[in-house]
N, C-alpha and C positions, 0 to 999 in steps of 0.2 A: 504494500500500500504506500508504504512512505515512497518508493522509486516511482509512482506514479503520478503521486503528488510534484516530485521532483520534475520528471518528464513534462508536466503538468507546465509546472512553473520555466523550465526551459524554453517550451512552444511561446507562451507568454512572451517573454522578452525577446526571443528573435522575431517575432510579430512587430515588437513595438521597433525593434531597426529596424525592421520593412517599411513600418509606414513612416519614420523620420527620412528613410531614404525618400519614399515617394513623394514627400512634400518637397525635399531637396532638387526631386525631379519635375517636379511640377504637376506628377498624376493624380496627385491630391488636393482639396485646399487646407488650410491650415483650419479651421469650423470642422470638416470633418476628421481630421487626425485629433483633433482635443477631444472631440465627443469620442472618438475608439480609445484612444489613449487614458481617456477617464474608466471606461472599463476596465480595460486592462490593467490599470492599477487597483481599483477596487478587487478584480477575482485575485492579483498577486496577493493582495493583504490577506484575502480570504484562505490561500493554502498556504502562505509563510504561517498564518495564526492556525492553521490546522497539524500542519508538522509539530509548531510548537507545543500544541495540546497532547501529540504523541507522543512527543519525547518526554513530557513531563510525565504523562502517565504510565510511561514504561520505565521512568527512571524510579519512580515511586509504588512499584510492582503492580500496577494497575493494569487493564487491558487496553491496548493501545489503540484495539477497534471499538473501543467508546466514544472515542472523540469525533466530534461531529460540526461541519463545516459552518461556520456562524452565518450569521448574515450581514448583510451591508450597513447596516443601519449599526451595528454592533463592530464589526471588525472598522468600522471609520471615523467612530467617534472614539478611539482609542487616543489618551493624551501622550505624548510621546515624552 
């Protein structure tokens, strides 16, 4: 699970060079790349805070497939 999540978050970010490329190229406008780019950062936060939930509870003998993917409104109003 965790390698998938990882995979996961991989895809992510070579997405998000894709489409700073495409703005770079002009195949985008910059309104569309912030509106994907806002995604994109919202599901990263959603599976870095879901890794995190498994390693805490594996590190605490818990089962690691308890942890369960938050939601947006929860994973973005985290204060840093």
């Amino acid at each position: 699970m965790d390698q998938d999540i990882q995979g996961r978050i991989k895809q992510l970010i070579d997405e998000e060079h894709r489409l700073r490329s495409a703005v770079g190229e002009g195949t985008m406008t910059a309104d569309e790349e912030h509106a994907r780019l806002r995604s994109i950062e919202t599901e990263l936060d959603q599976c870095w805070d879901l890794l995190r939930q498994r390693r805490a509870k594996r590190q605490y003998g818990e089962n690691p497939d308890d942890a369960a993917a938050r939601s947006e409104d929860v994973v973005e109003k985290y204060l840093g």
